[in-house]
N, C-alpha and C positions, 0 to 999 in steps of 0.2 A: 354816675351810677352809684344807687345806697352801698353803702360797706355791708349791711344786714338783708339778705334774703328775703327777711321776710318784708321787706319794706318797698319790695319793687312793684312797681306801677307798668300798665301797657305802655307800651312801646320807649320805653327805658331803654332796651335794647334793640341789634337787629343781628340774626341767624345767619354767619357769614356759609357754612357750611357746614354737610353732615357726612363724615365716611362712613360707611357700612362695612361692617369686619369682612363680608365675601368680598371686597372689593382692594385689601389689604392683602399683600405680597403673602407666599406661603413661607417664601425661604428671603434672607436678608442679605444683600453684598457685604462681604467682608473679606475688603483687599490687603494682599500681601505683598510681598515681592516679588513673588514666584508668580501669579494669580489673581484674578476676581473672581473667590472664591464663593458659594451661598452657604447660610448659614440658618439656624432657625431663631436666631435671635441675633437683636439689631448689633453692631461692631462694639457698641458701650458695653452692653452689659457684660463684656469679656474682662472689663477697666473695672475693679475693687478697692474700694477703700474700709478701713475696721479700726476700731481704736482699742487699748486695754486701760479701759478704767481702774481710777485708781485712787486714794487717798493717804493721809496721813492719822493715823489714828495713833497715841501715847507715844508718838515719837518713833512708830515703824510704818512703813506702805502695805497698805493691802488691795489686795485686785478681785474689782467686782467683777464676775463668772454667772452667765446666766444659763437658764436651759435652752436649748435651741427648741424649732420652732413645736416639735412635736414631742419633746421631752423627754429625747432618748442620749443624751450626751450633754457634754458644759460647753459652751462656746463664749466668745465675746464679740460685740456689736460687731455686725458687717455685712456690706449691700453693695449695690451696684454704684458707681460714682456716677452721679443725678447729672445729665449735661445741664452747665450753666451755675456749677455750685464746684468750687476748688475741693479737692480729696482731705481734704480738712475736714470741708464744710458737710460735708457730704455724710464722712463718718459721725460726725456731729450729732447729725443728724438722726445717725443708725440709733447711737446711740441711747437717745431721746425715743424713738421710737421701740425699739429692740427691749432694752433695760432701765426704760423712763428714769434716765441719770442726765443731766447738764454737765460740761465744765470745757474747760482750756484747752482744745487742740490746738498747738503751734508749731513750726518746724518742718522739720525733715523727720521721716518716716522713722521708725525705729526698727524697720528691717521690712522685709517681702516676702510672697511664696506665692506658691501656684499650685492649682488643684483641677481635676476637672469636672468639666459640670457641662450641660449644653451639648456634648458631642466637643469638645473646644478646650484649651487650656483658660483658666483666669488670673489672671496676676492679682494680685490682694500686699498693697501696700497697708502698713500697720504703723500707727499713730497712737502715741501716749497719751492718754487725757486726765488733765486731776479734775476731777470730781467737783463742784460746788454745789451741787444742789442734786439731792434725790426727790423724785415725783412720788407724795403719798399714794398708797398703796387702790385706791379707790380713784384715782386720775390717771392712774399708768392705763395705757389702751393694752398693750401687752400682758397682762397682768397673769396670763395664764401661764407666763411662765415663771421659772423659780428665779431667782435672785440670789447670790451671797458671795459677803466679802470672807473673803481667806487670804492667809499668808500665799506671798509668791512661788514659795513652793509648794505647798499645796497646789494654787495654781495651776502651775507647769506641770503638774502628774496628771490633776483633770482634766487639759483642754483636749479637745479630739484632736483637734489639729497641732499636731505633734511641732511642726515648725514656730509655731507659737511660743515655747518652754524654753527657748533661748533668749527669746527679746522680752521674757516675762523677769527671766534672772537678769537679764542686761539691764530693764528698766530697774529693779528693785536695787543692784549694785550700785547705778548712778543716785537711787534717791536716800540708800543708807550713807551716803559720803557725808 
């Protein structure tokens, strides 16, 4: 198979199958203890992962904050955790996509919350990422939304999600030592 689209030839490929959305479940199993319970969205997208980007700039951390998706608040990357991609890789990801920034996620989480969304609770584990590369301004897909680094406390007053402004000073205490 070409790597390049536009390079493909008849029968390169063959059509294993086609779902039609009327033919896709209305409500999703989403088993508990208690239950197999339905839900309107599949049991992942309940599983969050987000990271708080971050750098080193003259020898202090600052944390990139961007506007969510309709540009009514400040949030930082965060999505559903992609099946087949570790909660690292996933917020990474968000990242990149979200606030076209690269870098480091390693580790263990730097704290969790839960919010609701769906009819459902979502847990939202939250990962530190330092920064190595920001995507110019004219390559970011996201580009509609705002972008900017501030001090961590700045920060922690903007993000809407209020559980955020603990692991925003936790992070910045561990990178001022």
């Amino acid at each position: 198979m070409p790597k390049k689209w536009n390079r493909l030839t008849s029968d390169c490929a063959r059509l294993e199958s086609i779902t039609r959305p009327d033919t896709l479940p209305e409500k999703f199993p989403f088993p508990t203890h208690e239950s197999d319970e339905l839900r309107d969205r599949p049991f992942y997208y309940y599983t969050q992962s987000s990271v708080i980007p971050y750098r080193i700039r003259k020898g202090k951390p600052e944390i990139l904050v961007i506007s969510s998706s309709k540009n009514k608040h400040w949030v930082v990357p965060k999505g559903i955790k992609d099946p087949g991609l570790s909660p690292q890789n996933s917020a990474a990801k968000e990242a990149w996509e979200e606030a076209g920034v690269e870098g480091r996620v390693k580790g263990k989480p730097i704290g969790s919350y839960e919010y609701e969304k769906w009819g459902a609770t979502c847990t939202v584990d939250v990962y530190p990422m330092k920064v190595t590369k920001v995507i110019p301004e004219d390559k970011w897909h996201e580009r509609h939304r705002g972008r900017e680094w501030v001090k961590p406390e700045v920060a922690a007053e903007r993000l809407k999600q209020a559980e955020l402004a603990p692991m925003v000073e936790k992070l910045a205490a561990k990178l001022n030592k």
